[in-house]
PAMARVO-493692 format. One record per residue (C-alpha): residue in three letters; x, z, y. Coordinates in pm, 1 decimal, padded with zeros to 6 digits. Example, Ala and Ser with C-alpha at 12.3 -4.5 7.8 and 13.67 -1.06 7.14 Angstrom:
<sites>
{site ALA; {01230.0; 00780.0; -00450.0}} {site SER; {01367.0; 00714.0; -00106.0}} 
</sites>
This chain:
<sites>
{site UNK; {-00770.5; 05740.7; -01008.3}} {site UNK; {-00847.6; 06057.7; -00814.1}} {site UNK; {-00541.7; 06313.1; -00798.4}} {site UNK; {-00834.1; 06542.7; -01017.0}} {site UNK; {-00818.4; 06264.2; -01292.2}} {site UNK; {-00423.8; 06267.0; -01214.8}} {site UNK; {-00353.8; 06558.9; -01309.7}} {site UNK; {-00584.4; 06601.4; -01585.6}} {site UNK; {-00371.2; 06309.2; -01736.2}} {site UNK; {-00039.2; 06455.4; -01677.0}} {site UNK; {-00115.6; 06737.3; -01837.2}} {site UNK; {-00315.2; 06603.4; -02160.5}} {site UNK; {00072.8; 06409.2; -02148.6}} {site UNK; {00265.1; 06727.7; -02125.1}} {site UNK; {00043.6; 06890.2; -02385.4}} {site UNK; {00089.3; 06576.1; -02605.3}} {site UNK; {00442.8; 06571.2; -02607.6}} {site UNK; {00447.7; 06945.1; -02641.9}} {site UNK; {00270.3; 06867.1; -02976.6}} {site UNK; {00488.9; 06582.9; -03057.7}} {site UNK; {00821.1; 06849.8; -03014.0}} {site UNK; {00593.3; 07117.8; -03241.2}} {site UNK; {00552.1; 06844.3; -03532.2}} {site UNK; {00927.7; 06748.0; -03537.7}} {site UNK; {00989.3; 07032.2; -03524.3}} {site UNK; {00788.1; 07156.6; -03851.4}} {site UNK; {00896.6; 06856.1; -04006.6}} {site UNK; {01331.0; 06938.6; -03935.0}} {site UNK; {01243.2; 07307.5; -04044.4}} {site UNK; {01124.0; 07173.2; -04363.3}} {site UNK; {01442.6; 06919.5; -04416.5}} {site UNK; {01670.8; 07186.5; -04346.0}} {site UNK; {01803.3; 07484.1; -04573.7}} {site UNK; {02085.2; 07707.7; -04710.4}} {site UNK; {02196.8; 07527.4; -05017.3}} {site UNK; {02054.0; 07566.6; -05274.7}} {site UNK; {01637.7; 07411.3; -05205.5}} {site UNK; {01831.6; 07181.7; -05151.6}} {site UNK; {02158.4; 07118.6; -05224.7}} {site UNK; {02306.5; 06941.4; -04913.2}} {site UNK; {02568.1; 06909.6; -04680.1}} {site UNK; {02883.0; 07075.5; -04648.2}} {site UNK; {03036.2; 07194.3; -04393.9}} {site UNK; {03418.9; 07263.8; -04346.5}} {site UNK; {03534.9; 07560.6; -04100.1}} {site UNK; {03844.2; 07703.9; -04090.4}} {site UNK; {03929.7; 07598.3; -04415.3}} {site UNK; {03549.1; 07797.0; -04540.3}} {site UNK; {03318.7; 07579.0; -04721.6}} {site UNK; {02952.1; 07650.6; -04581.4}} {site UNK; {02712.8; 07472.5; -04788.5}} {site UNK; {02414.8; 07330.9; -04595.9}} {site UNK; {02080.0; 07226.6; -04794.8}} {site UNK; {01893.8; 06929.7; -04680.3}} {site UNK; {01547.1; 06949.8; -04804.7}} {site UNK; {01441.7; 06621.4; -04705.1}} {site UNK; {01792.5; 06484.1; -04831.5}} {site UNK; {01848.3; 06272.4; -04484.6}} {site UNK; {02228.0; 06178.2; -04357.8}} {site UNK; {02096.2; 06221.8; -04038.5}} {site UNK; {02362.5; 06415.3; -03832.4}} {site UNK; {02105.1; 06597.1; -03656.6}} {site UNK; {02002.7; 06774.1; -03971.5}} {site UNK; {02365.0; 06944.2; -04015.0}} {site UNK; {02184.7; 07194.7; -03737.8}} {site UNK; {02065.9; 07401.7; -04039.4}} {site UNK; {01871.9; 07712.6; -04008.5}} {site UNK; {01887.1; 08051.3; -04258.8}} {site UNK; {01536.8; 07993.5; -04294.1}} {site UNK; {01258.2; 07741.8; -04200.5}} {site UNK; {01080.5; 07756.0; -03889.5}} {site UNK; {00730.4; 07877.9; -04009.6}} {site UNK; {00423.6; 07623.7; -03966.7}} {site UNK; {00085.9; 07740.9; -03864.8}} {site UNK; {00015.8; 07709.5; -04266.5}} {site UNK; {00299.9; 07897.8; -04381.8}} {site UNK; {00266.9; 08151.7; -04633.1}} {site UNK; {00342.0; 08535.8; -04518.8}} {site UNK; {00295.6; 08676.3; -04878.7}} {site UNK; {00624.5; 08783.9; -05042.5}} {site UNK; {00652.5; 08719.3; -05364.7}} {site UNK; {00770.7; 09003.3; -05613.6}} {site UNK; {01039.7; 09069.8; -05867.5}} {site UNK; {00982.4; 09098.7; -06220.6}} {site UNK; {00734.6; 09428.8; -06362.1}} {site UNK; {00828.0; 09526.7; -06774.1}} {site UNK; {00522.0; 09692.0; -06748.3}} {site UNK; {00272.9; 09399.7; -06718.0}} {site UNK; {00502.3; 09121.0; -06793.4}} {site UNK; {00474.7; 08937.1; -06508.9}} {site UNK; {00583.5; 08823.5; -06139.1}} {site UNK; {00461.3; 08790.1; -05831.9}} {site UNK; {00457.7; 08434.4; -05738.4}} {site UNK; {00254.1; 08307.0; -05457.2}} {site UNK; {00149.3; 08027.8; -05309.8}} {site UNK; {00399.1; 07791.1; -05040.4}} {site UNK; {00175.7; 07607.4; -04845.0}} {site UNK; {00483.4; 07488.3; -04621.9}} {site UNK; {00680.1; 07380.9; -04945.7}} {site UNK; {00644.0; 07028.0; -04838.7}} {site UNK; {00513.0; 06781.7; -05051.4}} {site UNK; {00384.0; 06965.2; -05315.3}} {site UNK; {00241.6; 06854.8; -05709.7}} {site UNK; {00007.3; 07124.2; -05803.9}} {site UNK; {00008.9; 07270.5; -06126.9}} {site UNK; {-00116.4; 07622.0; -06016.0}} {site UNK; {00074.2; 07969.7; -06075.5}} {site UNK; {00240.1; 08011.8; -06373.7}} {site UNK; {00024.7; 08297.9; -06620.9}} {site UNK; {-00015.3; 08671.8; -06532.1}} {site UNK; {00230.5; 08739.4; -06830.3}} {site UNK; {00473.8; 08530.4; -06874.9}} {site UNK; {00639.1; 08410.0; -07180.4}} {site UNK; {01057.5; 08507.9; -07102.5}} {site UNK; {01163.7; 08398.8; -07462.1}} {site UNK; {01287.4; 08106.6; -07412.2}} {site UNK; {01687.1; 08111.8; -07482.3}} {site UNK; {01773.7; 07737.6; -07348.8}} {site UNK; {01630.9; 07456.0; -07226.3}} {site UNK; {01680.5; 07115.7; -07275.0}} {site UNK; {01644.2; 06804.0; -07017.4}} {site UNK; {01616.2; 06467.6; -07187.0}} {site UNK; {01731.3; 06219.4; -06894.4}} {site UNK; {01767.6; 05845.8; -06912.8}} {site UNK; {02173.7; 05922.5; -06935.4}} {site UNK; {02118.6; 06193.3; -07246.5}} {site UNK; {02053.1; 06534.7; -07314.1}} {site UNK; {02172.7; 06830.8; -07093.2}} {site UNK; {02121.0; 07167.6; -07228.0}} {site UNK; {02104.2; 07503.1; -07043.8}} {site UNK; {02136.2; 07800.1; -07205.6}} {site UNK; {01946.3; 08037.5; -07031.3}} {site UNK; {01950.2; 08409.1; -06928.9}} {site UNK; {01601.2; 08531.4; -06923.8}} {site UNK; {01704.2; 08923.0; -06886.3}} {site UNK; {01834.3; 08839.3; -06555.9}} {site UNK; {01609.1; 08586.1; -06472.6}} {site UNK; {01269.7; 08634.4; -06621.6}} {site UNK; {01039.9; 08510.9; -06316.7}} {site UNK; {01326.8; 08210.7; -06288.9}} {site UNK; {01265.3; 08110.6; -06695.5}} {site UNK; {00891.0; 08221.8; -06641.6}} {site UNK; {00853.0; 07962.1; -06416.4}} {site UNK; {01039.6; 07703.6; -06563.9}} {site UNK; {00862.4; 07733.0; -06868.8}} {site UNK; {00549.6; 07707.8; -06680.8}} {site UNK; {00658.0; 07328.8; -06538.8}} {site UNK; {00803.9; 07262.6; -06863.5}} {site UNK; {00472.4; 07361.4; -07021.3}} {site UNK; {00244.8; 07115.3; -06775.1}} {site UNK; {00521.1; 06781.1; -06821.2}} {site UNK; {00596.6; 06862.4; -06417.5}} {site UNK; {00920.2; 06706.8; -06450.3}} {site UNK; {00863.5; 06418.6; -06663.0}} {site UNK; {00914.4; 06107.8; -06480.4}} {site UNK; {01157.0; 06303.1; -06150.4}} {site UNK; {01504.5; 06168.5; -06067.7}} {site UNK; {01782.2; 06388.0; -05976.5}} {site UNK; {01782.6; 06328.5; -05612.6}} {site UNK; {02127.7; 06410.9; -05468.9}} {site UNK; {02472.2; 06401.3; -05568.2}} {site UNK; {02721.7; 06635.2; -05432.0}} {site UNK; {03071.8; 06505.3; -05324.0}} {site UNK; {03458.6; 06667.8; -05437.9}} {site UNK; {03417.2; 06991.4; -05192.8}} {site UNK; {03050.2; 07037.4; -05313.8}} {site UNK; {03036.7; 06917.0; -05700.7}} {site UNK; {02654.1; 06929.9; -05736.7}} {site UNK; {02437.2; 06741.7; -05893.0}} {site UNK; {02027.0; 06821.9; -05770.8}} {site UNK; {01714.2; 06746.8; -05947.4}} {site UNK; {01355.5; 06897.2; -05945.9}} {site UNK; {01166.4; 06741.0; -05684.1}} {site UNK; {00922.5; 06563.1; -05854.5}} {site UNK; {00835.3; 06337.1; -05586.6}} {site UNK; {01199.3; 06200.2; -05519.4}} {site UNK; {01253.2; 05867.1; -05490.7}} {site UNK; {01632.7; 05868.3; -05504.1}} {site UNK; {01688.0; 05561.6; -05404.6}} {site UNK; {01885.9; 05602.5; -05111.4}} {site UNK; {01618.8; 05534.8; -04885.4}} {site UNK; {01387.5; 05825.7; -04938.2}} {site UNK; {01431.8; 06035.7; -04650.1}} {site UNK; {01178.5; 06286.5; -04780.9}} {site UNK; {01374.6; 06302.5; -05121.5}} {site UNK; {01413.3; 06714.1; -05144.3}} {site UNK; {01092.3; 06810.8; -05015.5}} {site UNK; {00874.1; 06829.6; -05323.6}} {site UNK; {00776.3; 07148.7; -05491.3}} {site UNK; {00551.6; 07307.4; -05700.3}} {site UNK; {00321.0; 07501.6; -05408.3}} {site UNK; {00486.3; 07813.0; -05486.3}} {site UNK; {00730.4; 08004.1; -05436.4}} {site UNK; {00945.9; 08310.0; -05637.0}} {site UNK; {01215.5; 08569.4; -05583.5}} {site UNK; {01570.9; 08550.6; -05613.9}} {site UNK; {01721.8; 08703.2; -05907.7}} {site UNK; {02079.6; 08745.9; -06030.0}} {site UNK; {02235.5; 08760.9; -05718.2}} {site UNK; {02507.8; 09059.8; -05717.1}} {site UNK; {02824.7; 08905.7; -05849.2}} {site UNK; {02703.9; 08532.1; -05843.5}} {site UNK; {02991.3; 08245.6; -05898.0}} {site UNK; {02906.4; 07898.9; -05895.1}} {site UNK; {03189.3; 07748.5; -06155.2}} {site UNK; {03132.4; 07443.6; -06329.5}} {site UNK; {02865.9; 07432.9; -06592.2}} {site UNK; {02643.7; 07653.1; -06402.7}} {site UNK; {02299.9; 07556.0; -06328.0}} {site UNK; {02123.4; 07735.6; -06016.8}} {site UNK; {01808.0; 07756.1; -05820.4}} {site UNK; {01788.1; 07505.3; -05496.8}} {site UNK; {01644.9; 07763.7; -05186.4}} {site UNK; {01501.8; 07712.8; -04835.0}} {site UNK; {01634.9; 08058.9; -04767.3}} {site UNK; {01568.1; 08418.8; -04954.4}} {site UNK; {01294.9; 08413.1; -05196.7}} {site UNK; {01170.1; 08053.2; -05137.8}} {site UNK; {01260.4; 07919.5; -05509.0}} {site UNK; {01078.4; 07642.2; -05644.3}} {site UNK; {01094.5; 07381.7; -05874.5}} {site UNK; {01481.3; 07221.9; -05702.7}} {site UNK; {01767.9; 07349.4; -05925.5}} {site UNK; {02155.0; 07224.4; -05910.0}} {site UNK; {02420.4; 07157.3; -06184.9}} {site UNK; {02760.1; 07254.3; -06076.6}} {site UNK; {03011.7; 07007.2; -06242.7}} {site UNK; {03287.8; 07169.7; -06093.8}} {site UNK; {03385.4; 07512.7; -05940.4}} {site UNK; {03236.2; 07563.4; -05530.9}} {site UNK; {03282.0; 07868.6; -05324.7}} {site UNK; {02907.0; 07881.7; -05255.6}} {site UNK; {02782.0; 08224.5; -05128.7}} {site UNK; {02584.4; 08422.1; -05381.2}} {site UNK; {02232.9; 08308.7; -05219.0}} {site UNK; {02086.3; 08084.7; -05520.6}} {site UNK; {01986.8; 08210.5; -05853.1}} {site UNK; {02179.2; 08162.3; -06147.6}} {site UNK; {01971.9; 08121.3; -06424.9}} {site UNK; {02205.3; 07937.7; -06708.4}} {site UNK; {02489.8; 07749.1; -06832.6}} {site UNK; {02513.8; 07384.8; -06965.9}} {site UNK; {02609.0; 07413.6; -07304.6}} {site UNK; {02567.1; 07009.2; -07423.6}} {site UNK; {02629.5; 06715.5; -07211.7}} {site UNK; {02777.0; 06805.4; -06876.2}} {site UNK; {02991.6; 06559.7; -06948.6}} {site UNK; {02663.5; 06327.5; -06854.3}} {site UNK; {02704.7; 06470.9; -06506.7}} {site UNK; {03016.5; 06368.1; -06499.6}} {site UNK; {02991.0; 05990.4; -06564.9}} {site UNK; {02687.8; 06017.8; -06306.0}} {site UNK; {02950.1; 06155.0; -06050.1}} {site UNK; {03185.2; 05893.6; -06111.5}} {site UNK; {02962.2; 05642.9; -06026.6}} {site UNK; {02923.2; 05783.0; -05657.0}} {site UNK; {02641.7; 05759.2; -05443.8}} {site UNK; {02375.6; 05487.4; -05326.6}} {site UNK; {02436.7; 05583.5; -04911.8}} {site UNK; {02670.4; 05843.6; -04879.8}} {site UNK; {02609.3; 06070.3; -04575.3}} {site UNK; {02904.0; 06191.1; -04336.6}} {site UNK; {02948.6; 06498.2; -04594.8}} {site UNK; {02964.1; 06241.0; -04891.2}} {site UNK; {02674.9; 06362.4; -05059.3}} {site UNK; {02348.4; 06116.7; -05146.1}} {site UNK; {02171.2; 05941.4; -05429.4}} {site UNK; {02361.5; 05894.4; -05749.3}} {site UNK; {02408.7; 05520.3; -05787.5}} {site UNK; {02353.6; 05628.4; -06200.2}} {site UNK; {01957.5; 05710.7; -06145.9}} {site UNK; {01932.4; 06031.7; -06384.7}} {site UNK; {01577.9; 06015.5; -06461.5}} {site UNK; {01461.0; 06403.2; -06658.9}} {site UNK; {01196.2; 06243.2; -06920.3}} {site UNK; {01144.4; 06549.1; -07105.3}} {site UNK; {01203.5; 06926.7; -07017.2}} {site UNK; {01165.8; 07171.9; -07319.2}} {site UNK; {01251.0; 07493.6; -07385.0}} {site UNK; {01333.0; 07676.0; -07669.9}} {site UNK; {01397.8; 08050.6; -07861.5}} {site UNK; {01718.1; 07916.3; -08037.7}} {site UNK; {02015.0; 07934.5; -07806.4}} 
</sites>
């Protein structure tokens, strides 16, 4: 080999495993979060609970490395999405090409219907009902009622259980596994993206059911059921209460967890499978 040839081999190498380091990268950036978009690991400092979201749901202890917000991809979306208008009824959702893996069931409408007073998720353990706060929350209900509308949750498994520091229990990825083994359990999404809403004042006591985030204004589909009280920054939507059958999440968090990961958290070992999601006017 000439030392031309040479060194046009070392460096289609170096550019190789400069692309190699790029993809991991993308990949990490999408695993890791602030909980919420996914509710993940938590992480004890001086006595302060910092909750860390793992997307992709891994125990890996290289994911604790957790970044406020995603490392963009060449796809990512630079639209911000907008807050709730009165005056045309709807939000301003756009489109998350970075969301990860993504079931497509396009925007929700222009105007959106914010009636809805609670919902109700019929899982393979019973019913849990939310009752929801659509003043607050309009483009939150909006969109749920959008899924709801298109069956996007029938057939998803609550993906991640939280552990006694961070009593959570995570579901809304429609492409979770849940099984333990799924190391991209956390990633799914609907392929777009909303604002947060009810922020000022936020407190995440039991019964309260919350949007999952990758950082500000990245909700999706992900939400998380808190079965008892956390000291979780106000950073992730609330959007109801459970009104019926949090006592469900209970037995499910007795049972513990398929693979726990150093923070305790993982798979529930009772697979909570949502069948059903409808929502109602009648709270």
């Amino acid at each position: 080999m000439s030392g031309k040839d040479r060194q046009k081999q070392l460096a289609r190498e170096h550019y190789e495993r400069q692309m190699q380091r790029r993809v991991e990268r993308e990949a990490k950036a999408k695993r890791n979060a602030i909980i919420g978009s996914t509710v993940g690991t938590v992480v004890v400092v001086g006595g302060i609970i910092a909750a860390v979201a793992l997307i992709g749901g891994s125990s890996d202890p290289s994911d604790t490395e957790a970044a406020v917000t995603p490392e963009p991809s060449a796809s990512q979306s630079t639209a911000e999405p907008a807050a709730f208008d009165p005056a045309t009824g709807g939000c301003g959702y756009v489109t998350a090409a970075e969301s990860g893996q993504v079931k497509d069931v396009g925007l929700p409408p222009a105007k959106l219907d914010v009636s809805a007073k609670s919902m109700t998720l019929k899982t393979s353990q019973g019913d849990i009902v939310i009752k929801l706060d659509g003043q607050k929350t309009p483009c939150t209900v909006g969109s749920f009622a959008h899924l709801a509308s298109k069956d996007y949750f029938d057939g998803s498994k609550c993906h991640r259980l939280g552990s006694e520091q961070f009593p959570v229990l995570q579901c809304g990825d429609p492409l979770a596994k849940a099984d333990g083994k799924g190391l991209t359990d956390g990633q799914g999404g609907p392929g777009y993206r909303f604002v947060d809403e009810n922020l000022e004042g936020a407190k995440y006591t039991r019964g309260v059911v919350a949007m999952a985030n990758s950082g500000p204004n990245s909700n999706g589909s992900q939400f998380f059921i808190v079965y008892g009280d956390t000291t979780l920054p106000a950073n992730y939507t609330p959007f109801g209460t459970v009104t019926k059958g949090l006592e469900i999440v209970d037995k499910v968090n007795k049972g513990g967890v398929i693979t726990p990961g150093q923070d305790g958290t993982g798979a529930p070992k009772k697979t909570v499978e949502i069948e059903d999601v409808t929502m109602s006017a009648k709270s």
